[in-house]
N, C-alpha and C positions, 0 to 999 in steps of 0.2 A: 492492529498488528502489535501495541507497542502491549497489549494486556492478554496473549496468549500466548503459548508455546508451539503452536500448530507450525509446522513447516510453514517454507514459504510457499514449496508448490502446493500444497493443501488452498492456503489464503490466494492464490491467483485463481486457482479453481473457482473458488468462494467468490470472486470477485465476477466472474465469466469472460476469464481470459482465457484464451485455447491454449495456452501453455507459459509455462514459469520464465520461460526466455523472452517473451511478449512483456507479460508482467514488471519485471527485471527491466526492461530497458525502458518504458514508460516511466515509471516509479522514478530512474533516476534521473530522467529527462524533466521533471517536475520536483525532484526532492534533491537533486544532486549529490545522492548516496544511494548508494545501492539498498536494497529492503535491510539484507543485513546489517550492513553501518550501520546504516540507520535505527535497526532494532537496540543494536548494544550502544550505540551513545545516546541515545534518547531514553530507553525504558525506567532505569531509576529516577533518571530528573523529572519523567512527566509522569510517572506513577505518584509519585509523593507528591503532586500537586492535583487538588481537587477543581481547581482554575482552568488547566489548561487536555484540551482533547484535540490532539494533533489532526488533520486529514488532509489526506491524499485528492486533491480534485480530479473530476471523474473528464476528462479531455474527450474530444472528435473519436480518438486512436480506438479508445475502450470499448468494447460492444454495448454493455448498456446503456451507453451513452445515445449510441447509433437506435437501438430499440425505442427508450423516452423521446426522443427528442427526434425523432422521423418530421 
């Protein structure tokens, strides 16, 4: 998220969430910022470092999660 410009609903899409308001309340139940916060305080500090590649863990809630791990 923090190295593209793509909407958020685009990237929940991407992710195989059924919708951006799913997405959205996961994310900050795990990241305690919403996607956006999160994009704009985080993107120039973790871009300029080659060290650090943020993620999101994929929880129960996510469907791919449900898919893998049946």
């Amino acid at each position: 998220m923090l190295r593209t410009n793509l909407p958020i609903k685009q990237i929940a899409s991407m992710a195989f969430y059924p919708d951006e308001k799913r997405f959205m309340k996961v994310f900050k139940e795990n990241v305690n910022l919403t996607p956006s916060k999160f994009r704009r305080a985080y993107t120039k500090k973790f871009l300029d470092s080659s060290n650090f590649d943020p993620e999101v863990p994929i929880t129960k809630d996510t469907p791919q999660y449900r898919q893998r791990f049946k």
